[in-house]
TIMI-724923 format. One record per residue (C-alpha): residue number from 1; chain; x negated, y negated, z negated. Coordinates in nm, 4 decimals. Last residue first. Layout:
+-----+----+----------+----------+----------+
|   i | ch |        x |        y |        z |
+-----+----+----------+----------+----------+
| NUM |  A |        X |        Y |        Z |
...
+-----+----+----------+----------+----------+
***
This chain:
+-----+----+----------+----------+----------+
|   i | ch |        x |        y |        z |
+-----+----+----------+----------+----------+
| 124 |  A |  -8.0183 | -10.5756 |  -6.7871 |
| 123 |  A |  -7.7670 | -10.6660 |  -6.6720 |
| 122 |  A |  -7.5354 | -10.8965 |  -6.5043 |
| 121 |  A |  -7.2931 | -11.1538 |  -6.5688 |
| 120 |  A |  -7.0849 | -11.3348 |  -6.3440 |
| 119 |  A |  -6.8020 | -11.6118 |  -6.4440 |
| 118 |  A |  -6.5268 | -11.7799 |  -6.3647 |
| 117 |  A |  -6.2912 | -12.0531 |  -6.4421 |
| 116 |  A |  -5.9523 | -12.1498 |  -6.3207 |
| 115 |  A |  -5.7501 | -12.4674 |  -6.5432 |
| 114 |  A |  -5.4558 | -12.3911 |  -6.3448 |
| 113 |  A |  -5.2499 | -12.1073 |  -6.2255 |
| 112 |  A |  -4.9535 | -12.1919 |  -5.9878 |
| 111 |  A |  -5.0435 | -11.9585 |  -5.7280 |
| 110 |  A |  -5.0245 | -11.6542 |  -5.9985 |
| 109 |  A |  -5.3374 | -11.4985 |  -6.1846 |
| 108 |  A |  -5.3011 | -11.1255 |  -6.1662 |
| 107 |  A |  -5.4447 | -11.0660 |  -5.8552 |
| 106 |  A |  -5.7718 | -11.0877 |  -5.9340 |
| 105 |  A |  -6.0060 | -10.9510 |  -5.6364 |
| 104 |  A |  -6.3995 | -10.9184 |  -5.6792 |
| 103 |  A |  -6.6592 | -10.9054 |  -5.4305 |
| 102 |  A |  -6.9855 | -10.8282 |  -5.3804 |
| 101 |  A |  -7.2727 | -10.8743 |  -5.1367 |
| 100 |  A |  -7.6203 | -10.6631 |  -5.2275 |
|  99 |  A |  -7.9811 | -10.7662 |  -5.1893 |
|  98 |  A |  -8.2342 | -10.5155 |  -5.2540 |
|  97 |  A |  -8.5791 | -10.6335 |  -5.3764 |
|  96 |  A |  -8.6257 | -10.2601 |  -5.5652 |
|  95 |  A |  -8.3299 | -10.0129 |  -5.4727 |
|  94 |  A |  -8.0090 | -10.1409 |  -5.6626 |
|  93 |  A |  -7.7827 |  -9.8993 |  -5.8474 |
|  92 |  A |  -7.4421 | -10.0144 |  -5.9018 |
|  91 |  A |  -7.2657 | -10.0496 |  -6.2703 |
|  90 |  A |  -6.9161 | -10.2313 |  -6.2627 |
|  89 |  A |  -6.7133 | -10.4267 |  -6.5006 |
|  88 |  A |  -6.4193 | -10.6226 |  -6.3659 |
|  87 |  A |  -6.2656 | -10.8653 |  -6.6201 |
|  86 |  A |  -5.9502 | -11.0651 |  -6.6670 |
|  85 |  A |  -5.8175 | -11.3753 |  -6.8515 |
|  84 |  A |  -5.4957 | -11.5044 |  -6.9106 |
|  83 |  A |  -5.2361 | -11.7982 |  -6.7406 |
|  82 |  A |  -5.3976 | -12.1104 |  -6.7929 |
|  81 |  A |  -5.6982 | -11.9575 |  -6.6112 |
|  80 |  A |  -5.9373 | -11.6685 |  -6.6661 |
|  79 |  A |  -6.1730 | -11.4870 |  -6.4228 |
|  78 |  A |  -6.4365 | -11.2286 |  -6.5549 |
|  77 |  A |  -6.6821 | -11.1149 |  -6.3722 |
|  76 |  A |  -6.9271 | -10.8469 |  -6.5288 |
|  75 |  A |  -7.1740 | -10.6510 |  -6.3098 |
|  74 |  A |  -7.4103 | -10.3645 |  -6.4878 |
|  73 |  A |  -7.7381 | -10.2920 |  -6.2955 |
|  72 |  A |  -7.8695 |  -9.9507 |  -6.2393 |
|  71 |  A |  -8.2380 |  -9.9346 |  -6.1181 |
|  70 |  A |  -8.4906 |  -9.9254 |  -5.8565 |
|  69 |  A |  -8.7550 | -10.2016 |  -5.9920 |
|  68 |  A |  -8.7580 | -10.5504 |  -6.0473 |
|  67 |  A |  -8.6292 | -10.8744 |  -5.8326 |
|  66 |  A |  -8.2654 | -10.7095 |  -5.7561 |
|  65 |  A |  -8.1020 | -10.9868 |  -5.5740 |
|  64 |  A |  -7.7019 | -11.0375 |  -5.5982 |
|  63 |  A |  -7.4922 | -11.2102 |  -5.3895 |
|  62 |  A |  -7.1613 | -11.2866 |  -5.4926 |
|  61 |  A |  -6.8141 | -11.2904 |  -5.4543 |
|  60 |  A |  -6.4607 | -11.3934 |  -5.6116 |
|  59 |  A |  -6.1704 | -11.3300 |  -5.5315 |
|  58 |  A |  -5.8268 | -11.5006 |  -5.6490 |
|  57 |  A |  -5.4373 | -11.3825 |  -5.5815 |
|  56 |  A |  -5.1520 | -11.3803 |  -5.4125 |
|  55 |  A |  -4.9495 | -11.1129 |  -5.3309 |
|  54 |  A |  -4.7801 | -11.0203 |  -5.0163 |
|  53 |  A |  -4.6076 | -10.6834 |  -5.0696 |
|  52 |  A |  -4.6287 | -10.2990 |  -4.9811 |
|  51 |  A |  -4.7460 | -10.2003 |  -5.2998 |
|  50 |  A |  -5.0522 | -10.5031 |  -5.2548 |
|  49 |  A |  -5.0918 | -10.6847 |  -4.9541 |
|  48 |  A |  -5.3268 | -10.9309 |  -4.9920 |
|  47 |  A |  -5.3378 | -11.3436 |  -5.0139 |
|  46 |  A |  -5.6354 | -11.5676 |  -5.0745 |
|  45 |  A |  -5.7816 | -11.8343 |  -5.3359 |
|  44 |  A |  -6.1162 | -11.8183 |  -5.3132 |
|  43 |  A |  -6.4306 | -11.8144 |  -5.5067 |
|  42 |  A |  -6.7707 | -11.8611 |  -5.4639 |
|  41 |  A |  -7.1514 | -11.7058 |  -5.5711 |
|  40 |  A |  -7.5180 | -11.7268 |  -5.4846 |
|  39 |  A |  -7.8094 | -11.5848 |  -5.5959 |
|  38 |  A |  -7.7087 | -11.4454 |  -5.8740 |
|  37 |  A |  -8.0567 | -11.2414 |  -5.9928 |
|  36 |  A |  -8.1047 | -10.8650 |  -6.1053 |
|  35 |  A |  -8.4289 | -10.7444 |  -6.2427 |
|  34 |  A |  -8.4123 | -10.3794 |  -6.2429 |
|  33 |  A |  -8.5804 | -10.1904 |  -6.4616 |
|  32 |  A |  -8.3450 | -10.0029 |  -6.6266 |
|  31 |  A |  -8.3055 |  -9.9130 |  -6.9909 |
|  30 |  A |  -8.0312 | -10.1767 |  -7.0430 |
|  29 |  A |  -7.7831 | -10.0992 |  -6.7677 |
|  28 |  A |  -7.8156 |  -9.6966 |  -6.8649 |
|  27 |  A |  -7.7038 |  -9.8152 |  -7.2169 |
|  26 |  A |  -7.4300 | -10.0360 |  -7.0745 |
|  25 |  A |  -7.2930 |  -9.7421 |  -6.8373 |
|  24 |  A |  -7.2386 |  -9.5195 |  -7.1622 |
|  23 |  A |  -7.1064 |  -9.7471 |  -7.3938 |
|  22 |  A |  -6.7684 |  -9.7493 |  -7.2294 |
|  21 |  A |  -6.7452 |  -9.3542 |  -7.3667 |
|  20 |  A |  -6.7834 |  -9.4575 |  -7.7247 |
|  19 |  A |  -6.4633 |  -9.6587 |  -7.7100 |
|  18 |  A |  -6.2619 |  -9.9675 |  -7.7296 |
|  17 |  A |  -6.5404 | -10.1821 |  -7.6304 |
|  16 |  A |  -6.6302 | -10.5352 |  -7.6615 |
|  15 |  A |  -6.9585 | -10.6527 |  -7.5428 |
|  14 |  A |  -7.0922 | -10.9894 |  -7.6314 |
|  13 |  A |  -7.4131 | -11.2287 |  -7.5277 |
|  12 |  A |  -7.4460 | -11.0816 |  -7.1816 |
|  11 |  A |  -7.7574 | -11.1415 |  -6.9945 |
|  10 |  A |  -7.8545 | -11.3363 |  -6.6629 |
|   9 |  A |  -7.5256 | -11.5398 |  -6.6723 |
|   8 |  A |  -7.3184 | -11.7294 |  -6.4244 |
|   7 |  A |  -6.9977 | -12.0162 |  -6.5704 |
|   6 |  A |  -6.8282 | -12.1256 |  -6.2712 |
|   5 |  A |  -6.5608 | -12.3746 |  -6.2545 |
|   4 |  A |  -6.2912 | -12.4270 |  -6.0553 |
|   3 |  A |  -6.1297 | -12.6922 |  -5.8547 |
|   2 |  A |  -5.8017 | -12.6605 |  -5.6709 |
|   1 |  A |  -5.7281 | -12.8379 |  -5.3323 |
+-----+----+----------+----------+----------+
***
């Protein structure tokens, strides 16, 4: 059995972005009033079927509370292991006290990846 390690976040310390255009969804994300919460979170190693093919890969979920107001709120996971590191951004709109399931799929990372960490952000 493989361990991993989470690493969950209320705010994000550092953006990187290639362009002006990838701003856009982080300044709606930061002039909401939402008040997103992880409340819980896993992953899972799993198998899909991806171009026709078996291929393994890594999801990860979570549950996500909105404790403020209607508003936009800007998911990060990022995955990394011995073999690289990915990221799935995403900007939802939560009505106020709405709970929402997610779930992420990195199929990038090969069975034999080790050293697997995790991580969920949100904002604002």
């Amino acid at each position: 059995m493989k361990n991993y390690s989470l690493i969950a976040a209320s705010s994000l310390s550092l953006l990187l972005f290639s362009s002006c255009e990838e701003l856009a969804p982080l300044a709606q994300a930061l002039s909401s009033k939402a008040k997103p919460e992880v409340t819980s979170h896993q992953i899972a190693g799993d198998a899909w079927i991806v171009d026709g093919e078996f291929d393994y890969g890594l999801q990860v979920k979570s549950q996500i509370t909105n404790k403020g107001e209607q508003g936009d709120v800007m998911v990060n996971v990022t995955l990394s292991s011995s073999e690289g590191e990915w990221t799935r951004t995403q900007t939802i709109n939560f009505d106020a006290n709405e709970t929402k399931d997610l779930s992420y799929v990195f199929t990038e990372p090969t069975v034999n990846a080790t050293n697997v960490q995790y991580r969920v952000v949100t904002l604002p």
